[in-house]
C-alpha positions in Angstrom: 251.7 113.1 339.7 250.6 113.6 343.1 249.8 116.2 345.5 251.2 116.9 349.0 249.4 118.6 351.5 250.3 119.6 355.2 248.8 117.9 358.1 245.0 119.6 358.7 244.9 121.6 361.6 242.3 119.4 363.3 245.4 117.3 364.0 247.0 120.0 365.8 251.4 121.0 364.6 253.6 118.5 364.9 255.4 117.5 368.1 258.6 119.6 368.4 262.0 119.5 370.2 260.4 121.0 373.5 257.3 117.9 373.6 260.5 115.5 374.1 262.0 116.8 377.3 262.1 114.9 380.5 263.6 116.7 383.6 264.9 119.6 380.8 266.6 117.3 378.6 265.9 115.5 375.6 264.4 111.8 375.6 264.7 109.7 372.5 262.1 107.7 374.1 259.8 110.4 375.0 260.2 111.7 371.3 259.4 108.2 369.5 256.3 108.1 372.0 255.0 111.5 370.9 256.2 111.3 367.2 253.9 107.6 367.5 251.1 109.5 369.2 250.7 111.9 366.6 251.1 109.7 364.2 248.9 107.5 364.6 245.8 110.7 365.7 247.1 111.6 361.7 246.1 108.4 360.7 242.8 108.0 362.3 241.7 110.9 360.4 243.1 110.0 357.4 241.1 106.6 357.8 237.8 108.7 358.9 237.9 111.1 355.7 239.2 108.9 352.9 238.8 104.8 351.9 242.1 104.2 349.9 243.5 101.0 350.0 246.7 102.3 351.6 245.1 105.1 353.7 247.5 105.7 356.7 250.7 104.3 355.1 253.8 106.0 356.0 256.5 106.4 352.9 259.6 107.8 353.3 262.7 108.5 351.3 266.6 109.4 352.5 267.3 112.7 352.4 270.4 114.1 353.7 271.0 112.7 357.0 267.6 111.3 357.5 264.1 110.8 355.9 260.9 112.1 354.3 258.1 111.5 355.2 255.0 110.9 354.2 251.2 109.2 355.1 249.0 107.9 351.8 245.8 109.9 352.1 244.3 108.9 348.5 246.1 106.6 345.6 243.5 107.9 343.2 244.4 110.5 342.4 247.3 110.4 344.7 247.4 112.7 347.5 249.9 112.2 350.5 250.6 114.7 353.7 253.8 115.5 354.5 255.1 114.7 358.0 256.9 117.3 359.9 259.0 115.0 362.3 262.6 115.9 363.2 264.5 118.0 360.7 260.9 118.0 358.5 262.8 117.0 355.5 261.1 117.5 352.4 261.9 115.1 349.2 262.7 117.5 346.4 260.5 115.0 343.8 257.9 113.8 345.7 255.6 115.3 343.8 256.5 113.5 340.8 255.9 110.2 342.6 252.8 108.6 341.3 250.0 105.9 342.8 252.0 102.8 341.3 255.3 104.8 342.8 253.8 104.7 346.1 252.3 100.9 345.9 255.7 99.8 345.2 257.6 101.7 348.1 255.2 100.5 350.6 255.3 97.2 349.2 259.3 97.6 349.3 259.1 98.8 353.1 257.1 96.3 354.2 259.2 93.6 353.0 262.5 95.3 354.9 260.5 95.2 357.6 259.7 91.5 357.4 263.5 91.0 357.1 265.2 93.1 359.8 262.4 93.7 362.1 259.9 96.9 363.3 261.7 99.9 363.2 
């Protein structure tokens, strides 16, 4: 069983609605820029404060009408932080998910990827 943390506050919150405005009005392209931006400052300091195998990695799982998700922070013993992007879904068993769980969905995403492309 693993535990789920929030992003530290080093990181600074997540980007909201307002950080993807252009002109007053939304940008998907400004918000996939931002969300990346974060992203990737969240994974730096996962990479800086922990040397997991799959450090970094983002999860996710469907929930309503989008996605969990979640970066890989340790495998052992398993310890993710959850991402607050868009709606900030929450998957209701996440906890439950354990370090073989987690191998086997990034393993799984990774694959799709090779199939149909980057997201």
């Amino acid at each position: 069983m693993g535990k789920i943390y929030a992003p530290p506050k080093d990181i600074g919150p997540a980007p909201g609605w307002k950080d993807f405005e252009v002109d007053g009005k939304f940008n998907m392209k400004k918000m996939e820029e931002v969300e990346k931006e974060w992203t990737d400052k969240l994974r730096t300091w996962c990479k800086m404060n922990s040397n997991s195998k799959y450090v970094g990695e983002v999860i996710q799982e469907g929930v309503a009408d989008g996605y969990a998700q979640y970066m890989v922070f340790n495998l052992r013993p398993l310890e993710l932080i959850h991402l607050s992007l868009g709606d900030a879904y929450q998957f209701q068993w996440a906890h439950r998910w354990t370090a073989s769980d987690v191998k086997m969905m990034i393993e799984r995403q990774k694959k799709m990827q090779s199939l149909f492309g980057q997201a």
